[in-house]
C-alpha positions as CSV (number, residue, x, y, z in Angstrom):
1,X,1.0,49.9,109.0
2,X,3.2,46.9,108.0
3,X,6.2,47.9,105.8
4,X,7.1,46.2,103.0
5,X,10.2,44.6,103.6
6,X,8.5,42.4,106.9
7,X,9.3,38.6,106.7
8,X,6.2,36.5,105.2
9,X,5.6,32.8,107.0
10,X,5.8,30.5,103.8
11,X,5.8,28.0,105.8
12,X,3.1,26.2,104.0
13,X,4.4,26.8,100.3
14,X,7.5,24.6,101.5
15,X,5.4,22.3,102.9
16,X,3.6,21.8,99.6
17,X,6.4,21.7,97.5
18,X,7.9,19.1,99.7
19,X,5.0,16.5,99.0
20,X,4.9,16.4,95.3
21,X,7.3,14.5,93.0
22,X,10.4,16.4,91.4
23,X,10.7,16.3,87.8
24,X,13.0,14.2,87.1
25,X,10.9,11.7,88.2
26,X,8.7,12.0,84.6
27,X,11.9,12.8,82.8
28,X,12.1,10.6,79.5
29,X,15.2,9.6,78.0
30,X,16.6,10.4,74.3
31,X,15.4,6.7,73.2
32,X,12.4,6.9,75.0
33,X,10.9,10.3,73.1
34,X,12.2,9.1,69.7
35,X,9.9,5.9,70.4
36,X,6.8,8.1,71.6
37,X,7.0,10.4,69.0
38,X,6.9,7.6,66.5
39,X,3.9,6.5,68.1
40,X,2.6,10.0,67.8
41,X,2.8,9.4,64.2
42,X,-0.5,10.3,62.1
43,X,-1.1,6.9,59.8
44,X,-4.8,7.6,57.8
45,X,-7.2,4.8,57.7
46,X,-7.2,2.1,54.7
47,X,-10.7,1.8,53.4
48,X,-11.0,-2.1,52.3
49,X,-12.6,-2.1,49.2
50,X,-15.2,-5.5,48.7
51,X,-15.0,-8.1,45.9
52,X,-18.3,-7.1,45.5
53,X,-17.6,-3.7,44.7
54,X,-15.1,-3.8,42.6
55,X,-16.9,-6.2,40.2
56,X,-19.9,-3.7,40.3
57,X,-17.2,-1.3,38.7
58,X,-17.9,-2.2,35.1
59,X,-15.0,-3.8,32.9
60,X,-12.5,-2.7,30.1
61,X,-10.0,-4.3,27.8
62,X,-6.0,-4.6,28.2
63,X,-2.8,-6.2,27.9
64,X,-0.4,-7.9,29.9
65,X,3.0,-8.6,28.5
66,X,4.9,-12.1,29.1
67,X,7.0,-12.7,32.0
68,X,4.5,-10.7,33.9
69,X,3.3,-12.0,37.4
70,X,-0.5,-12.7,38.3
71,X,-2.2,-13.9,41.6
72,X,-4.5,-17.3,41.9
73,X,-7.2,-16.2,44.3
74,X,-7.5,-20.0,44.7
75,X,-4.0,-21.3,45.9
76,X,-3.0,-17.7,46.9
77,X,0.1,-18.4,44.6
78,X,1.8,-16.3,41.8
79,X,2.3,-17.7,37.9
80,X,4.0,-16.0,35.5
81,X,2.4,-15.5,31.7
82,X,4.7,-17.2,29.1
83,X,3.1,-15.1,26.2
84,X,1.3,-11.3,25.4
85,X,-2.4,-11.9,26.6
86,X,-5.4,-9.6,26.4
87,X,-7.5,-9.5,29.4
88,X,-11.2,-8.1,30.3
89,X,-10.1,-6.5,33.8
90,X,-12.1,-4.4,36.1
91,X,-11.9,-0.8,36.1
92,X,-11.9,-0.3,40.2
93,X,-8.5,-1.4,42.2
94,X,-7.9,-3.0,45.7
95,X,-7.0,-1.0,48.9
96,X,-3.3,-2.9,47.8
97,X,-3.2,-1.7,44.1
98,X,-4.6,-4.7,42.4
99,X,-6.6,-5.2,39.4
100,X,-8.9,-8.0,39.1
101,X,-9.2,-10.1,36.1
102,X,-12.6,-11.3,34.8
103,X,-13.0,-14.9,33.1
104,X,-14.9,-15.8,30.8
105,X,-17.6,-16.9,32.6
106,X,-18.0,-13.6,34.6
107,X,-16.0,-15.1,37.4
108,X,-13.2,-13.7,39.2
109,X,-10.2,-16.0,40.0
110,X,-6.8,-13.8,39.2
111,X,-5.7,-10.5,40.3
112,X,-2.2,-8.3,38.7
113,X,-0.7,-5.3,39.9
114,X,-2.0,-2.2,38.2
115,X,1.1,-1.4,36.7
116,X,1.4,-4.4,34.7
117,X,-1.9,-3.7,32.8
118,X,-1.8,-1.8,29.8
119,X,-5.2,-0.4,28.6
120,X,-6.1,-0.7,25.2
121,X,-9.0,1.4,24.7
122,X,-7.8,3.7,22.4
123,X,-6.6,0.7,20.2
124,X,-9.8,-1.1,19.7
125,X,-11.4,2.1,19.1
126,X,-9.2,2.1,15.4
127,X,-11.2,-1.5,14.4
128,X,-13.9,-1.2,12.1
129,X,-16.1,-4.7,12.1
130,X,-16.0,-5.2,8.2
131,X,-19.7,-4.8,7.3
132,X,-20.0,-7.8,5.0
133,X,-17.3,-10.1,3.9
134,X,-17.0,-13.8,2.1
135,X,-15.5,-16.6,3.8
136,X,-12.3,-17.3,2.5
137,X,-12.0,-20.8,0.9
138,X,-10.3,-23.7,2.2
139,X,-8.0,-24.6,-0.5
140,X,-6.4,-21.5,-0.5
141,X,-3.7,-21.2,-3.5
142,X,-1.0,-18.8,-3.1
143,X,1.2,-17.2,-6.1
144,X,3.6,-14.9,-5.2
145,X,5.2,-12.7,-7.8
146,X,6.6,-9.5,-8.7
147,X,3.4,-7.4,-10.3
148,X,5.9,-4.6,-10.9
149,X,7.8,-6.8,-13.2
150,X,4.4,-8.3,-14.8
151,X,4.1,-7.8,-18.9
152,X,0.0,-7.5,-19.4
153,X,-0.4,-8.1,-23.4
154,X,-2.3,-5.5,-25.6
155,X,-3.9,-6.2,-28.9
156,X,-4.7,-3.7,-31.6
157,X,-6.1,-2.7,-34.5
158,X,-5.0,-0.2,-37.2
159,X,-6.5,1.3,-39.7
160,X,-5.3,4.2,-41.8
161,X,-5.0,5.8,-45.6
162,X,-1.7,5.1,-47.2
163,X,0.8,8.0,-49.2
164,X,2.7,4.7,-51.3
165,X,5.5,7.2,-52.9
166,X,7.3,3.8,-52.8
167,X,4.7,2.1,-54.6
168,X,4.6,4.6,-57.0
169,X,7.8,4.8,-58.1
170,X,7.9,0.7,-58.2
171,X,5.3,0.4,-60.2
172,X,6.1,3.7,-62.2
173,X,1.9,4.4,-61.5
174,X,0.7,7.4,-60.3
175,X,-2.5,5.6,-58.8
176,X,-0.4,3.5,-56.8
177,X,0.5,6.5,-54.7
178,X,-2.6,6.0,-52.5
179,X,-3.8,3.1,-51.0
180,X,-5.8,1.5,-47.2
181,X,-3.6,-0.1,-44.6
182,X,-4.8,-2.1,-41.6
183,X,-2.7,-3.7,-39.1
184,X,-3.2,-6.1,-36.5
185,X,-0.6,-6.5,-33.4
186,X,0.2,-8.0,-29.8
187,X,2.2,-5.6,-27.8
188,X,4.1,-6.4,-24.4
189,X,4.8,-3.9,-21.9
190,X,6.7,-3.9,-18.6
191,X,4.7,-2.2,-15.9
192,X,7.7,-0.6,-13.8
193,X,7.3,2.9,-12.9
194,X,9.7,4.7,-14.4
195,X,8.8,7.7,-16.8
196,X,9.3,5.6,-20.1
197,X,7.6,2.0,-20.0
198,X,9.7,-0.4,-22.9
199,X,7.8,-3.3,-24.4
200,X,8.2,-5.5,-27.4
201,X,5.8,-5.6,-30.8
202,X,4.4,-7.8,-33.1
203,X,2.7,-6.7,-36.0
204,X,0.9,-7.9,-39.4
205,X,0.1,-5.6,-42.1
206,X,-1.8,-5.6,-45.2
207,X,-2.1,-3.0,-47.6
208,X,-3.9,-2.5,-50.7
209,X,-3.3,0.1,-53.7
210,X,-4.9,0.0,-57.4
211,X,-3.0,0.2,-60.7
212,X,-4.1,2.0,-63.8
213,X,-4.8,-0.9,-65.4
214,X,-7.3,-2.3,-62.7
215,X,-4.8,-4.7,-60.9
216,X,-5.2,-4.5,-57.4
217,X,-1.6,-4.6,-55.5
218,X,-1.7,-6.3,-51.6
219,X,1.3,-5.4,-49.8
220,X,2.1,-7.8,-46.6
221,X,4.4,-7.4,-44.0
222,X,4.9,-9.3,-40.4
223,X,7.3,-7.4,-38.4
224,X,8.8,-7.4,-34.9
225,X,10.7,-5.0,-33.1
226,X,10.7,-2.7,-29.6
227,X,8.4,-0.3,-28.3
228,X,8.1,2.3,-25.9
229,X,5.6,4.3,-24.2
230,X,5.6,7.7,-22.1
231,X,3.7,8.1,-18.8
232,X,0.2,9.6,-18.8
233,X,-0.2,13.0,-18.8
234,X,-3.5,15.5,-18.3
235,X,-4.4,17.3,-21.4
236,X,-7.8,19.6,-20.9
237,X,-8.3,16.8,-17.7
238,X,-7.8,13.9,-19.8
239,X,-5.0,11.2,-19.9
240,X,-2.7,10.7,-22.8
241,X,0.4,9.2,-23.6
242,X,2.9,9.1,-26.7
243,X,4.5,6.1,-27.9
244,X,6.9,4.7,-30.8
245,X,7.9,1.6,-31.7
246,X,10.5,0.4,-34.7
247,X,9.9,-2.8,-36.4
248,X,11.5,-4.5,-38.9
249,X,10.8,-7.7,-41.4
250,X,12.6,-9.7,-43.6
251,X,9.4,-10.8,-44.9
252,X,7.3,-8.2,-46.5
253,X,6.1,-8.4,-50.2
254,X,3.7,-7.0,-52.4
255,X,2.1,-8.8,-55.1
256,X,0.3,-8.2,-58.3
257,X,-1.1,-9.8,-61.0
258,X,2.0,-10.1,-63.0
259,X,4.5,-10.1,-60.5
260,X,5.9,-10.2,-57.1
261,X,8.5,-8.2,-55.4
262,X,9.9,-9.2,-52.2
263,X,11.7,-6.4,-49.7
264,X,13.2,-6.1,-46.6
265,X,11.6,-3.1,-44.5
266,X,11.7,-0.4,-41.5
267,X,8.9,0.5,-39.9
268,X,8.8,4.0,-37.7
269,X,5.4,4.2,-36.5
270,X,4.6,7.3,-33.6
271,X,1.4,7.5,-32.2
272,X,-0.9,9.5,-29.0
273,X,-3.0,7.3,-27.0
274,X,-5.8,8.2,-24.8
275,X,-6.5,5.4,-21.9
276,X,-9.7,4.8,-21.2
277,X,-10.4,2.2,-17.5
278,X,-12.6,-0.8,-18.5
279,X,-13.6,-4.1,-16.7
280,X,-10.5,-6.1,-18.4
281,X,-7.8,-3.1,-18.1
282,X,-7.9,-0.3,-20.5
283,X,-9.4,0.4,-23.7
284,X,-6.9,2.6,-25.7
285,X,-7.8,4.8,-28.8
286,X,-5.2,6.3,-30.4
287,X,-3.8,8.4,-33.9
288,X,-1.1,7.1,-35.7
289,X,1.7,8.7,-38.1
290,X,4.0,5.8,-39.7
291,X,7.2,6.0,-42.3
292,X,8.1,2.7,-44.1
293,X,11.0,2.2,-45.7
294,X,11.2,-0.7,-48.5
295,X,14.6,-2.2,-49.9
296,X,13.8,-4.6,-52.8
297,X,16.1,-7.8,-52.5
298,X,14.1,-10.0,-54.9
299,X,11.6,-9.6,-57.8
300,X,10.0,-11.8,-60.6
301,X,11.2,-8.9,-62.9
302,X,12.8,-6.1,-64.3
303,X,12.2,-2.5,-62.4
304,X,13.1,1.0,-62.9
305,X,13.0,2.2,-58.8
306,X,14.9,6.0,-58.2
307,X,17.8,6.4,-56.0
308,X,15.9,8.3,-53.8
309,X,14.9,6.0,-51.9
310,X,11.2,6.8,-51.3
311,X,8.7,5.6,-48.5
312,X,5.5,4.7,-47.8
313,X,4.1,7.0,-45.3
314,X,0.5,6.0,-43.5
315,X,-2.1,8.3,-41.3
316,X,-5.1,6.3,-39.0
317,X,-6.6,5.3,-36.4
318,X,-5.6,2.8,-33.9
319,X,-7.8,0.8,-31.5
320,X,-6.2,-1.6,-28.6
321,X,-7.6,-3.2,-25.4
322,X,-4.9,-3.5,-22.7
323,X,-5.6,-6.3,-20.3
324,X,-3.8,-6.2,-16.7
């Protein structure tokens, strides 16, 4: 029995360790392991994506702004666009982030950063080819003017029954009290769009009442004055509009057989319009109310007219064709 605590040989152990090298032979130092564990850096390898392939990539619209460089394939050389230009590119990119332009002919000779390449897809998607159209001529006239300011004229036609309390008392006969009335008349009207639309009027009236004794009395009258007319509104879904105008004349007269009288008058005439849309502009049918008021200023002979001052009042119909 050998006890524990007997000396060992290790003679050979020492021998051993005495043959190989000592650490600090393999020892790096602090620059040396910076630079190997750069080298030990992972970098991932860089597929190079072929002409070829990214032609094979199919093709979409963008646009390139000015001032922004491109690449000749050609002279390997950049230029820089002086203007906006629109460019068939292809959708697939270089290994390096390029795009590659396609010319005209199909051929590729220019390449652009992707960055620099706005698509416009979503733009052209908006146009709508027109389906048919007519070539516009080449002696092209232009007229430039203010259509808000433009005065469209409007002719009319009135016809209407006459109450001639005026007449009457003139001609101091009952049957003169009635009589027909037309009128004929060029309006003007502004075509702003405020609520109230003014114009001017010019008007022609010719009126006809009987005496007792089987003379016939024509009463004439041109006139001028202003005009207005409200905006359309809906009445049981159609369109009407009101409108007044005040004209005067220094000019009216009514003659008989055996005698003339000559006034000066007032015309008040209100009347509701329904528009109707036509080829020329509107059609425009329409009921009238007018009050006429008559001061004698010359006559062929003695009267007997009442202080009252009585007028001549007319009801109708009114026709006008509007033409914008």
């Amino acid at each position: 029995m050998v006890p524990a605590f007997a000396q060992v040989d290790v003679s050979a152990i020492q021998k051993l360790s005495n043959e190989l090298p000592t650490f600090d032979q393999f020892k790096e130092s602090d620059e040396e392991i910076n630079i190997n564990r750069q080298d030990r850096k992972f970098i991932p390898p860089v597929r190079v994506i072929p002409l070829e392939e990214i032609m094979k990539s199919g093709t979409q619209m963008g646009s390139i702004n000015a001032g922004v460089p491109v690449r000749n394939l050609q002279d390997n050389k950049n230029y820089k666009l002086t203007k906006q230009t629109f460019v068939r590119y292809f959708s697939y990119e270089d290994e390096n982030g390029f795009k590659y332009i396609q010319n005209k002919d199909g051929t590729v000779s220019w390449r652009i950063l992707s960055r620099f390449v706005e698509p416009i897809k979503e733009e052209l998607a908006l146009y709508v080819p027109p389906l048919k159209y007519t070539p516009a001529p080449n002696n092209i006239v232009r007229a430039e003017y203010d259509k808000k300011l433009s005065i469209p004229p409007e002719f009319t036609l009135l016809a209407g029954m006459v109450r001639g309390d005026f007449m009457q008392d003139l001609f101091n006969d009952s049957k003169a009290r009635s009589g027909t009335s037309n009128q004929y008349g060029i309006h003007f009207f502004t075509q702003w769009k405020l609520p109230i639309k003014a114009g001017a009027v010019l008007h022609y009236e010719k009126a006809l009442f009987k005496l007792s004794s089987g003379e016939q009395v024509i009463y004439s009258s041109p006139s001028f004055g202003p005009q207005f007319k409200t905006r359309e509104f809906e009445i049981f879904d159609h369109p009407v509009r009101f409108q007044t105008q005040f004209r005067v004349s220094p000019f009216a007269r009514a003659s008989a057989e055996s005698t003339t009288y000559k006034f000066n008058s007032a015309d008040l005439l209100t009347s509701i319009e329904r528009p109707i849309k036509n080829r020329w502009g509107e059609f425009v049918l329409g009921l009238y109310f007018q009050s006429q008021w008559l001061n004698l200023k010359d006559q062929s002979g003695s009267v007997n007219v009442e202080a009252s001052n009585k007028t001549n009042k007319s009801l109708g119909l009114s026709f006008a064709q509007v033409f914008e």
